[in-house]
N, C-alpha and C positions, 0 to 999 in steps of 0.2 A: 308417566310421560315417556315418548320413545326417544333414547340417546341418540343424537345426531352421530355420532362418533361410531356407532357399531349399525349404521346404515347401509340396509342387503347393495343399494348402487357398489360396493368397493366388492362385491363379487362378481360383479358383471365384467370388470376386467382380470386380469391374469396378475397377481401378488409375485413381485422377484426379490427375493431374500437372496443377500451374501451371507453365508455364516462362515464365520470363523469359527474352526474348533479343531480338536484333534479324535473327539468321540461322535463317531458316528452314529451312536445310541442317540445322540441330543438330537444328532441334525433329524434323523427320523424320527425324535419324537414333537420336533415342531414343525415338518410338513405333514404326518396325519395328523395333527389336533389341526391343522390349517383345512385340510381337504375333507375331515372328519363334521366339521362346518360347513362344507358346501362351499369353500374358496378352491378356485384354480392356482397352482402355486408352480413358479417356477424358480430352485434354487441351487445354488453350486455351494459346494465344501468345499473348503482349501486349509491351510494350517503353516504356512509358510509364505514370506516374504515375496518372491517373484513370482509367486502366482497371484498374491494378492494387487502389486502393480498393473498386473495385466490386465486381472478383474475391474481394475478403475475406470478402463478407458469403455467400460459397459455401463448403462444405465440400471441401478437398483434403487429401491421401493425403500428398504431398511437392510442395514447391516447388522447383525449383529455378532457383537463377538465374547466366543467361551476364553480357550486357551486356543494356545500355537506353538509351535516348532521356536521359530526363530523371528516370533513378531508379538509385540506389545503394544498394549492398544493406546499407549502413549505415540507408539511410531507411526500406528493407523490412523489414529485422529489428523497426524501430522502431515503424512501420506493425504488422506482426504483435504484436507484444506486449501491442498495446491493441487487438486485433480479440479476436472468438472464434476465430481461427486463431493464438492465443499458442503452444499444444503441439503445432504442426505444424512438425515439421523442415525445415530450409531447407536445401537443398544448393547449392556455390560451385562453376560450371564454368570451367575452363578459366580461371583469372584469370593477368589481362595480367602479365609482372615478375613474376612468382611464384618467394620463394625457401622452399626447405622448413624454412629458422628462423622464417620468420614462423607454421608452420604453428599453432602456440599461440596467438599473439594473435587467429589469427582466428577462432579456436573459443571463446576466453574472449570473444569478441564475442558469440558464441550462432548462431554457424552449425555446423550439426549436423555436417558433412565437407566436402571440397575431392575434385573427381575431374576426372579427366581424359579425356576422349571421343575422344581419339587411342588410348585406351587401352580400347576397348568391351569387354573381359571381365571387366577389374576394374571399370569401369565399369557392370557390368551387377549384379555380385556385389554390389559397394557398395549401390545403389540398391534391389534386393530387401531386405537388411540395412536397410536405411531404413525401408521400404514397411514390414517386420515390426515394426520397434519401433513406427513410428506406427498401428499397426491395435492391438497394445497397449495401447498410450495409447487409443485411442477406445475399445477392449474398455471397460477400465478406467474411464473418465469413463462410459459409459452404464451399468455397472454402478453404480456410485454414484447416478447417479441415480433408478435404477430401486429401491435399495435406501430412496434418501431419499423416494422415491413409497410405497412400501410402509410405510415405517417411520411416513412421517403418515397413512394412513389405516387400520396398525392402532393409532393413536394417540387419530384419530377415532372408531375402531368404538370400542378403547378407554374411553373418554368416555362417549359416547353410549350404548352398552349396557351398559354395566359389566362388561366382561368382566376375567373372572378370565387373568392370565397368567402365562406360566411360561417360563424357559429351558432347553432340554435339550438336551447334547449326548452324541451316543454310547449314548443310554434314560436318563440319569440326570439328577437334576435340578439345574441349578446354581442358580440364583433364583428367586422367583416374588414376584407381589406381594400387596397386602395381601389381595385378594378368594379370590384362589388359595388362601391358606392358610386363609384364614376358610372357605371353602368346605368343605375334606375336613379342619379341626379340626388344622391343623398349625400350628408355629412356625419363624420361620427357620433356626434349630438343624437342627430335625428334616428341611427339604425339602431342604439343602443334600446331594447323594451319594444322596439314595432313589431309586431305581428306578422308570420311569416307569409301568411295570406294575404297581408295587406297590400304587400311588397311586389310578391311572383303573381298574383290575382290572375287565378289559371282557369282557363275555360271551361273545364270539366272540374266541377269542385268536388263533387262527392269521388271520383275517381280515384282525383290527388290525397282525398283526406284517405282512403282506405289505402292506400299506396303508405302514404305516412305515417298511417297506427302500425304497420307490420313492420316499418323500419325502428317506429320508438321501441318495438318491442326486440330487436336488436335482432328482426329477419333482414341483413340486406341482398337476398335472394336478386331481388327486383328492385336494386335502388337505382340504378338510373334507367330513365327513362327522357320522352321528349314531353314537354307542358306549351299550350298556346297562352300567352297571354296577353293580357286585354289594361297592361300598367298604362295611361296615357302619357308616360314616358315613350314610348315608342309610337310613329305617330302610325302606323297600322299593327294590328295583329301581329305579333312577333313570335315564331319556333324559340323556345328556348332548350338546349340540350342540357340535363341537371342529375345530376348523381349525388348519392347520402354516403358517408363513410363513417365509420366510431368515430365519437372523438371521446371525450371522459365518460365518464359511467351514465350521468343523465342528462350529456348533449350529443349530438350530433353535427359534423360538417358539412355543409352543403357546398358543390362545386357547380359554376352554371359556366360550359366551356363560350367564350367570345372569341369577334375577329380583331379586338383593339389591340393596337400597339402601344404599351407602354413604353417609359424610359428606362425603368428599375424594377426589378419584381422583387415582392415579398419573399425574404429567403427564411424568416421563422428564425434563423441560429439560436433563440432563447428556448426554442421547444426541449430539448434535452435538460437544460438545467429546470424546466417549470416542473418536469417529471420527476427528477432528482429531491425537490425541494416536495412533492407530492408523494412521493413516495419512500423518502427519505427525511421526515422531516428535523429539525433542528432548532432550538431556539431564536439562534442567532447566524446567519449568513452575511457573507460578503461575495460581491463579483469583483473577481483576479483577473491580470490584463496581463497576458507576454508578450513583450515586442523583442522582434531579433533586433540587434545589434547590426551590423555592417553586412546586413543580407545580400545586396546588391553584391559586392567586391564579391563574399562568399562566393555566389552561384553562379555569377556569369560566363565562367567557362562549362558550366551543366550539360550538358544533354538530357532529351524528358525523362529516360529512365532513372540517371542520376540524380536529376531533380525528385524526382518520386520518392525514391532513396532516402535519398535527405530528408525531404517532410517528415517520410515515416518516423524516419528516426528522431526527428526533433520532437514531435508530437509523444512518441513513446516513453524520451525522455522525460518531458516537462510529468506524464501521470507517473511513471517512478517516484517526483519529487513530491507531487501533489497530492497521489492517489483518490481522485478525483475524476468528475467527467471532466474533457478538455476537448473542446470545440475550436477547431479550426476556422478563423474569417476569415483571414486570405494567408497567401505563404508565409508570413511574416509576420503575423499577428495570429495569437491565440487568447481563448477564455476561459475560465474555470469557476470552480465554485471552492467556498472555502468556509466550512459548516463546523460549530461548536455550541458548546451547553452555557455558556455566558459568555459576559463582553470582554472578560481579561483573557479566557482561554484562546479567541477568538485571535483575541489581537496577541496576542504568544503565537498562534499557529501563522498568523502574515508578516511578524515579523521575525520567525525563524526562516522564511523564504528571502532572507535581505541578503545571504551567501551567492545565491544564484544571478547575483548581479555581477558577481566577479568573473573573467574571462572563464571558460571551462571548457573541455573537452569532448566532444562527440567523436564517436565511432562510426563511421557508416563505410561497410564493404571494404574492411582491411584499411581504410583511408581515417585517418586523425583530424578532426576540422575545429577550431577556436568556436565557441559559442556563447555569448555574451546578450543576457537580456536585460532589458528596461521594465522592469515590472508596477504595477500600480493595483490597488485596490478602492473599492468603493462599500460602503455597505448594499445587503439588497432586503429590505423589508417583508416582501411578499412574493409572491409568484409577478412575472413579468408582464403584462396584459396585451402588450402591444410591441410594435417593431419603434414605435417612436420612443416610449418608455426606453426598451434597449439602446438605442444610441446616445441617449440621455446618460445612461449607467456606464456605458462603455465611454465615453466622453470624462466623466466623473473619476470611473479609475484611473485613464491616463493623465490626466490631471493631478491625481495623489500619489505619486511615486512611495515605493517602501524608502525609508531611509532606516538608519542605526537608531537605537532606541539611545534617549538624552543619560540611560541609567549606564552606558558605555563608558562613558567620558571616568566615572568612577573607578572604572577598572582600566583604562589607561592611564590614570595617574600609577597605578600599580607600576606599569612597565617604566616608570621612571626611577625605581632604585637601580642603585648605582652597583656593580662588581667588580672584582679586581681579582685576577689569578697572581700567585706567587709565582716568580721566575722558575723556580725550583724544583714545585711538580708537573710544569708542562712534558720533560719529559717520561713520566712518569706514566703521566695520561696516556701520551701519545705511544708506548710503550706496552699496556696493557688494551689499548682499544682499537688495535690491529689486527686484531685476529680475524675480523668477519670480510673474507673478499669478497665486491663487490664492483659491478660497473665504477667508472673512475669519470667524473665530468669536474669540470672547472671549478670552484671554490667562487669567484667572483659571481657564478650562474644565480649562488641560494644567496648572496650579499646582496646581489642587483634586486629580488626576489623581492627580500628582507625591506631593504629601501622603498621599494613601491608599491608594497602591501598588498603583493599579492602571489603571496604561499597559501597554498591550499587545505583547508581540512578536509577530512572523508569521517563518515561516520556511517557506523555499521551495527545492528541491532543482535546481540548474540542469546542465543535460543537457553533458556535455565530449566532442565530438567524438573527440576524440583518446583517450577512454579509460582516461586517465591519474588526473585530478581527478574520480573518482567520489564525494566527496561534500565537495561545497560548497553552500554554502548564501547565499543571499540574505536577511538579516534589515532587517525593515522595522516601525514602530512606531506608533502611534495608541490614541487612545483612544477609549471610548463612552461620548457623548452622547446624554440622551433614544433611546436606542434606534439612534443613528446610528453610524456609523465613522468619527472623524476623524482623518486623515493626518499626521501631525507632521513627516515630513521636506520640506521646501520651504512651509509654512504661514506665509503673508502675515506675522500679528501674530506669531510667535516671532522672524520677522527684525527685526523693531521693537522686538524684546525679550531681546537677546542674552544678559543675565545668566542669563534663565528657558533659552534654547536650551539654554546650556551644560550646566546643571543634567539638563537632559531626554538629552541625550546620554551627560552621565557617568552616569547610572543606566541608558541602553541598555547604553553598554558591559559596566557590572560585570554586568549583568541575561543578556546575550547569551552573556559569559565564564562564569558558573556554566551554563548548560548547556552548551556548548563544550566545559566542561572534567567534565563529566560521560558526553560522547559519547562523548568519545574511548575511553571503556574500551572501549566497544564498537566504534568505527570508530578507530583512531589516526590515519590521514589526514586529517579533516577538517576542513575551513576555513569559516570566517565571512564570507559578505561583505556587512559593516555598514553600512549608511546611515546619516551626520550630515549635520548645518548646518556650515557652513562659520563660526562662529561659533566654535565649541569651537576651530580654530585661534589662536583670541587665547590662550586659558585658557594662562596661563603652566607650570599646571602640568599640560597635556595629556599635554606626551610623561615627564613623570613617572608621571602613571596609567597610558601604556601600560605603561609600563617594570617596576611593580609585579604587573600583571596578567600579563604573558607569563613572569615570575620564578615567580606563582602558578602559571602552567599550562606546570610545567616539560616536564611529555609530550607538549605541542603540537606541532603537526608543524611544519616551516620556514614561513613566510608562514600560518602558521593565520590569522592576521587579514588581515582587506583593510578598506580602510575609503574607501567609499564618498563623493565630495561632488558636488552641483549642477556641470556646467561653466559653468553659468550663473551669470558673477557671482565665481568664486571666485579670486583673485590668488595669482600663483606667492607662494610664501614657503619659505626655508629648513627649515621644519618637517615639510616632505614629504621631503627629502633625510634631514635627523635619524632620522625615522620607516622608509625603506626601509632604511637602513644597521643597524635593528636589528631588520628583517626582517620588518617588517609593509609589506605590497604597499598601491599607493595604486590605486584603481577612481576614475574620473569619467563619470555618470551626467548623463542628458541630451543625450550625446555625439550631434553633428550636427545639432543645432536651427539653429547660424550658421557663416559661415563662422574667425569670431573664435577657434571652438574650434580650429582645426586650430593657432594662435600655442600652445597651451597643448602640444600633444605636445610639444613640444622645451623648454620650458620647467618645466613640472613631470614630463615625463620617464613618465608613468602606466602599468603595471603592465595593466591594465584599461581597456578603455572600455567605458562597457554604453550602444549605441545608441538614441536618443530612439525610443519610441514610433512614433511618424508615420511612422520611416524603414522599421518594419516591413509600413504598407500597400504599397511598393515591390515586396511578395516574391508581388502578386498578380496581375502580366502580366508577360510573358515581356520585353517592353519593359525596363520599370521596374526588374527584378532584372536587368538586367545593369547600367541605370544606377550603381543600389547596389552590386552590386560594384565598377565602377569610383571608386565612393566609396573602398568600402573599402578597395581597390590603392593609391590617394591617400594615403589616413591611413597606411597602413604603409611605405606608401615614405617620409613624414615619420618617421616613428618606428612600431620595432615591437612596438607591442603590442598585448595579444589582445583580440579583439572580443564582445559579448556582445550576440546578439537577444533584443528584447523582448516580450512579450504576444504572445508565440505561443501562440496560447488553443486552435486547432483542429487537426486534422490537415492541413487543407491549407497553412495556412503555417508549421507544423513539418518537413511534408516539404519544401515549397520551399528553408525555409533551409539545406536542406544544397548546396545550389546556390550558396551565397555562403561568401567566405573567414571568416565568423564563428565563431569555436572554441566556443564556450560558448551554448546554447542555453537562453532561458527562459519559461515559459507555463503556463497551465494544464492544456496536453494531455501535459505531461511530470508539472507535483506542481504539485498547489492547493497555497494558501497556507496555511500547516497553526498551530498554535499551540505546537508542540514539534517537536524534530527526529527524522525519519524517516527511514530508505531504504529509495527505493520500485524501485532497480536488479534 
């Protein structure tokens, strides 16, 4: 039997291969076995990082990669997945130490296959097998798109001419909307099974049928056209002007343009989510309802461009949180879908959206704007069928608000133990936890905050080299002032004001634990890594609330908690030993501002270090990052534990860092800083 897979069609176009290598012996020895076959082949070498960048923003067939300079195919897989070359296969040649147990991990990394070029026949086999799923894949992406071009401009003609439509598949009709039926005096009952003939009953019948076989066969060269027909809905002969457009694989839509005036035109908005749900599918879905909050006050000083502005940016926001489609119905209401493998994950993932009901921050053009939603969901069963269905559904979700799950209430009895500082180390505290200068606002600012619940968490997805630790998280805390973001961890006046720190820390924790322990239905692996003040070490009764908290979230994985302090300023104390021994990991933050911190590894022993800021400009000349590394050979040869880089905001010093011994990777070119917990792997 002939293998579809090494089918002569995939020479009729021209094969573009990226290789990555540093031996140009390989590169030539896989464009003549390519051309040696009668393939046309277009391919570039490269062996280093910023050419590889540049190569992304081009379109290729298959990458594959030998060796490089200064790029690892851990950086390129990484690289790819935030280019438009995310669904381009990446093939591993020839790798160094290769044993065939590993052959899994390297492929749960998201390399597509492993081959071997001493081995050119399986070698050749493989790579054609490549070449055809990825021409697949491109099939498939520009038919979508072609379909969502189509889908909005007979959405536009739609609109603008009030065309009557219909769905037909096979001659028969499965839908129509409301004009279509107003037109030939039908009701939904009756268009759902009639025959399309029965319907249009066109004067020239053999005409229209030959007209209609070349459209089912998906020519629509010649789909519109003009048909007489002879419906006795009409009471003479009527022109009717009708045009066929795809709709799914074996229907098509039929548009018949009219002069009636409606009230309301069919606007479809559930078309995107039927695709999503079609194309995507999911055991279980729910339809998600955003409603803005105080829109009107917002906007009304706008102008349209600053209105524009805004939407965008609101719409941009809500798929950050979502990641999801998110359909716009008017400026102020949005829709989304919200798809999982069961009903608990399901409702884990809509009720980690309950954060997003609290005041929040929007950015738009250098301007700060309060943003506050009403969210609601509904389950959705199926595909949508209709625009009535949809308002049914979208009625439903605004009806069922998200609220706090009942399992909360558990872990705010938590926040009711009581603490008491000794007169005698306040100054003490206050003594040691000066050191970090910071902007200086009011004390009363995070009390008032405290009281009205609403300090904020941020939660940030940090990247594990090793593969292992896919979802942990960096939680960090602040409130909003007059339209500002104030930072609460390492903030001047809370060090002055240890009784308030502490207070602000015991409600991060419980605050950070009820989502934690709402994650894990859906992720059981994941950890926390919480930033405090170094103050809440006095609170005598700290390692009692952890002790309460980790009892609560019995399913927590080993070390679900990490808890974060300043190395600046923070004195060994007993309380870190108490706290690893019942398996909450100790992180210190700020790591390598002096050299005083390197006394702290052998002394409090730390789990973590997550690398000051500054050390990360080092990863931007070749110089400088081997310096950093030889830091970081320093600190692990004192004690070893694992490193975390910081404010890797772009691509070029997220690739860098995979050039240094740092396991844990963090920035915003991996996951913004989001306001509930996501994975974005």
């Amino acid at each position: 039997m002939r293998n579809t897979f090494l089918s002569n069609k995939l020479k009729q176009t021209k094969v573009r291969l990226l290789i990555i290598d540093d031996n140009q012996i390989r590169y030539n020895q896989i464009v003549q076995l390519l051309t040696s076959k009668g393939y046309s082949v277009s391919a570039h070498l490269l062996d280093d990082l910023k050419s590889f960048e540049k190569q992304l923003k081009t379109n290729w067939d298959v990458v594959l990669f030998g060796r490089a300079y200064d790029l690892k195919v851990e950086q390129a897989l990484t690289l790819m997945h935030a280019s438009p070359q995310a669904q381009t296969p990446l093939l591993l040649l020839n790798p160094q130490d290769y044993d065939p147990s590993q052959y899994l991990s390297y492929i749960n990394r998201g390399i597509y296959d492993l081959f071997n070029l001493d081995y050119p026949d399986r070698f050749y086999i493989g790579l054609i097998r490549t070449l055809s799923y990825s021409r697949v894949l491109q099939n498939q992406q520009q038919l979508l798109k072609e379909l969502e071009l189509v889908d909005a401009q007979v959405k536009n003609q739609t609109q603008e001419n009030h065309t009557a439509t219909a769905i037909i598949q096979e001659g028969i009709h499965l839908e129509a909307n409301e004009e279509y039926l107003n037109l030939f005096g039908l009701s939904e009952e009756d268009i759902i099974g009639l025959p399309l003939l029965d319907v249009l009953q066109p004067e020239d019948i053999i005409d229209f049928k030959q007209r209609f076989k070349r459209i089912l066969n998906q020519n629509f060269d010649q789909a519109r056209f003009d048909i007489h027909s002879h419906n006795s809905i009409f009471p003479n002969t009527k022109t009717l002007k009708i045009e066929f457009f795809p709709s799914t694989e074996d229907a098509v839509q039929l548009n018949i343009e009219t002069q009636q005036t409606v009230e309301q035109v069919v606007k479809h908005y559930y078309e995107p989510i039927n695709r999503k749900l079609i194309n995507e599918p999911a055991s279980v879905n729910a339809l998600i309802v955003f409603k803005l909050r105080s829109f009107d006050e917002t906007t009304q000083q706008f102008n349209q461009k600053q209105m524009a502005n805004y939407l965008e940016a609101v719409q941009a926001f809500i798929e950050e949180q979502i990641h999801n489609t998110v359909i716009k119905l008017t400026p102020s209401t949005y829709v989304s879908l919200c798809q999982s493998s069961s009903n608990d994950r399901l409702n884990s993932k809509i009720m980690s959206l309950f954060p997003l009901t609290k005041s929040q921050l929007l950015k738009v053009s250098d301007q700060n704007y309060a943003l506050e939603f009403d969210i609601g969901a509904c389950p959705l069963i199926d595909i949508i069928q209709n625009q009535e269905e949809f308002d049914f559904l979208f009625a439903q979700a605004l009806s069922h608000p998200i609220e706090a799950e009942p399992q909360n209430a558990v872990f705010d009895e938590v926040e009711t133990i009581e603490f008491t500082l000794f007169e005698e180390d306040q100054p003490e505290i206050e003594a040691k936890q000066s050191v970090i200068p910071e902007i200086q606002y009011e004390p009363h600012y995070f009390a008032q905050a405290l009281e009205k619940n609403s300090v904020h968490l941020k939660y940030q997805q940090l990247y594990d080299k090793q593969d292992t630790n896919l979802y942990i998280y960096e939680v960090t805390s602040g409130i909003i002032h007059e339209n500002e973001w104030i930072n609460i961890c390492d903030a001047e006046d809370l060090t002055n004001d240890p009784e308030l720190s502490i207070k602000l820390d015991r409600w991060i924790l419980v605050e950070a634990c009820k989502q934690l322990n709402n994650f894990i239905i859906q992720y059981p692996t994941a950890k926390l890594l919480i930033n405090l003040n170094s103050a809440i070490l006095d609170d005598p009764q700290f390692v009692n609330l952890i002790t309460k908290l980790l009892s609560i979230m019995s399913n927590a994985h080993k070390d679900a908690l990490i808890l974060q302090f300043s190395a600046n300023g923070v004195q060994p104390t007993s309380t870190f030993a108490t706290l690893q021994s019942q398996r909450v990991a100790i992180s210190l933050r700020h790591f390598g501002q002096n050299k005083e911190h390197i006394i702290l590894l052998n002394q409090i022993k730390p789990d973590l270090c997550y690398l000051d800021g500054q050390l990360t400009k080092m990863l931007n000349s070749e110089k400088t990052l081997l310096t950093l590394q030889e830091k970081i050979q320093q600190y692990q040869d004192i004690y070893g534990a694992d490193f975390i880089l910081s404010q890797l905001d772009d691509m070029n010093t997220f690739a860098n860092a995979w050039n240094v011994d740092a396991r844990y990777l963090q920035g915003e070119y991996f996951q913004k800083k989001l306001d509930h917990l996501i994975d974005v792997n």
